[in-house]
Every structure is written in C-alpha cells, then in structure tokens.
LUMMIFI-805831 format. One record per residue (C-alpha): residue number from 1; residue in three letters; x, y, z. Coordinates in pm, whole numbers, plus 50000, padded with zeros to 5 digits. Example, Ala and Ser with C-alpha at 12.3 -4.5 7.8 and 13.67 -1.06 7.14 Angstrom:
<atoms>
1 / Ala / 51230 / 49550 / 50780
2 / Ser / 51367 / 49894 / 50714
</atoms>
This chain:
<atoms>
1 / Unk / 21330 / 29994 / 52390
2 / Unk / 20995 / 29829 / 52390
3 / Unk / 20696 / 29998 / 52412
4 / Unk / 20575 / 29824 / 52689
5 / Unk / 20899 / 29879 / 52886
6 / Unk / 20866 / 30288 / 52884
7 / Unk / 20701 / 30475 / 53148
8 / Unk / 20504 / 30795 / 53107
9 / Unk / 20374 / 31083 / 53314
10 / Unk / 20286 / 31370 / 53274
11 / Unk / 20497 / 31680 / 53414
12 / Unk / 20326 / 32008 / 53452
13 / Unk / 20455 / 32360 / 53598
14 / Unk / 20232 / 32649 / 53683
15 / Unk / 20175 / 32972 / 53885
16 / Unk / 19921 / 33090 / 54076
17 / Unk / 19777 / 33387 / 54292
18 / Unk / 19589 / 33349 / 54588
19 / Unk / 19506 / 33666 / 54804
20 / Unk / 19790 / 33860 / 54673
21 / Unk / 20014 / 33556 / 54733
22 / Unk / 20210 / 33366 / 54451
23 / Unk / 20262 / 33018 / 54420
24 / Unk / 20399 / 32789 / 54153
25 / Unk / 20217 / 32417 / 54101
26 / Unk / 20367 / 32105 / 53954
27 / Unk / 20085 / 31830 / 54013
28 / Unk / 19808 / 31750 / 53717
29 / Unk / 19615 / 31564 / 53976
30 / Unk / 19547 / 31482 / 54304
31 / Unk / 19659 / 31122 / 54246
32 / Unk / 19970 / 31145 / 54104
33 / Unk / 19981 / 30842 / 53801
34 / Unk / 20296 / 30646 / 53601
35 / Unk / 20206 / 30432 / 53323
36 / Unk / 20362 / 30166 / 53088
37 / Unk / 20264 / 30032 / 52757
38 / Unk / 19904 / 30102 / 52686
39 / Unk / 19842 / 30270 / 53037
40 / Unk / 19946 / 30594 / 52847
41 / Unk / 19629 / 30642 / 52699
42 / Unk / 19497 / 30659 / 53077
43 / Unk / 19730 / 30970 / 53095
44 / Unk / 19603 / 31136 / 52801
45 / Unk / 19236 / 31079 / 52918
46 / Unk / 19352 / 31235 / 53263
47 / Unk / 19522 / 31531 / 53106
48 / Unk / 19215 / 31604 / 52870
49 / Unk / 19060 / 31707 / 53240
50 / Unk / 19248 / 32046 / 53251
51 / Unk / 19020 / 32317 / 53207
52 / Unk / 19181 / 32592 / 52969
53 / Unk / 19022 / 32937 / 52942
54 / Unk / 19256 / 33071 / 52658
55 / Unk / 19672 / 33074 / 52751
56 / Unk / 19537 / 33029 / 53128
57 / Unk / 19415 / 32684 / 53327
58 / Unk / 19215 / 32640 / 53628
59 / Unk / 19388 / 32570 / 53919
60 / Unk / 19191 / 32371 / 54209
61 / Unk / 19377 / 32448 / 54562
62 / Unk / 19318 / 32365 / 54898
63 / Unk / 19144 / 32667 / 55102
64 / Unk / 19342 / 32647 / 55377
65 / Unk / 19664 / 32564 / 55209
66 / Unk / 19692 / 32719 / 54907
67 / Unk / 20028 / 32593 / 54873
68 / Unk / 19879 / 32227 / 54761
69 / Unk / 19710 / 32265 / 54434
70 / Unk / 19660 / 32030 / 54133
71 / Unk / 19488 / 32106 / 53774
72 / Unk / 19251 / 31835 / 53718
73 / Unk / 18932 / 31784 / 53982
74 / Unk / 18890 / 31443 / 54052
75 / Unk / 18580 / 31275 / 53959
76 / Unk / 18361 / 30984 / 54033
77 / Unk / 18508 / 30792 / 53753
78 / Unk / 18831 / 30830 / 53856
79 / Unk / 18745 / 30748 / 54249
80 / Unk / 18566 / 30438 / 54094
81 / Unk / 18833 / 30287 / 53922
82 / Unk / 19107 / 30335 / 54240
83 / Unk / 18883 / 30153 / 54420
84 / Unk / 18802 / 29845 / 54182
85 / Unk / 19194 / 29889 / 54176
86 / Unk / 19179 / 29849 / 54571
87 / Unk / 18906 / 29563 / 54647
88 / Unk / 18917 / 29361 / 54351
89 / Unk / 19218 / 29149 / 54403
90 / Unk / 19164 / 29078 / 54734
91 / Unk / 18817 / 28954 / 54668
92 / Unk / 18923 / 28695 / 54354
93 / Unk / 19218 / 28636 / 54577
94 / Unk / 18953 / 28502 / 54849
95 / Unk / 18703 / 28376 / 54647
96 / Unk / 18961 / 28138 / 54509
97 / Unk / 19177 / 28017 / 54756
98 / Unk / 18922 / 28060 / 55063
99 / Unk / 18949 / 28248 / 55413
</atoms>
C-alpha cells in the first residue's frame, strides 16, 4: 500500500475517578482527527499534548458530565487552524468565481 493511501489515528483507552465514581475514556481530543500521508505528523504533534505525570495522564472532563472526557486540552493553535480549515475555501472560492 502507498503511503499516502493509509489512514492513521490515534486510539487511546483510559480510566478515571471522579467523586468516587469510575469511568473509562477513549478520546485523545476533543476533535476527534484521521489522517493520510503526511497528515500523520499532525497526529503525533496532537498526541505530544498529553500531559504525563509518571505511569498516570491528565484527564480533562466535563464538570457536569464526567462521563465525556478527552486527554489533550485544546488550544488556540489548534482552534486556529479548524477555522482557516472552515473559512478559507469559501473565501478563494468567492474571490474567484464572484458572488
């Protein structure tokens, strides 16, 4: 198979305690990500977010539903390149062929 033709992503499995309660975790982030070819380097950058404090990792869950957690926090950099992602094509798609 071709490089370019393989997908990646990352799949991640964890437990967790929250006021006596367990819970087990599967998602790295809170924007779940495949990627082909080169895109896997995108991954690695995403996965080098996990904080690890010795055999443990930071979990980041939702207050009021602990039941929805992910590992990595997102960040600025990360909200700035889904939304190039979302407003860039349609703007060169209207700048060149017009309203």
């Amino acid at each position: 198979m071709v490089a370019s033709e393989q997908t990646w992503r990352y799949e991640v499995g964890y437990g967790y305690v929250v006021d006596g309660t367990h819970y087990r975790g599967h998602r790295l982030s809170a924007w779940p990500m495949i990627a082909s070819g080169i895109g896997r380097g995108v991954l690695d950058l995403q996965a080098c977010g996990i904080r690890r404090m010795g055999d443990k990792v930071r979990v980041i869950h939702h207050p009021r539903k602990p039941h929805r957690s992910y590992l990595v926090r997102p960040g600025w950099g990360g909200i700035a390149v889904l939304l190039a992602l979302a407003l860039v094509p349609p703007a060169l798609y209207f700048l060149h062929f017009g309203i």
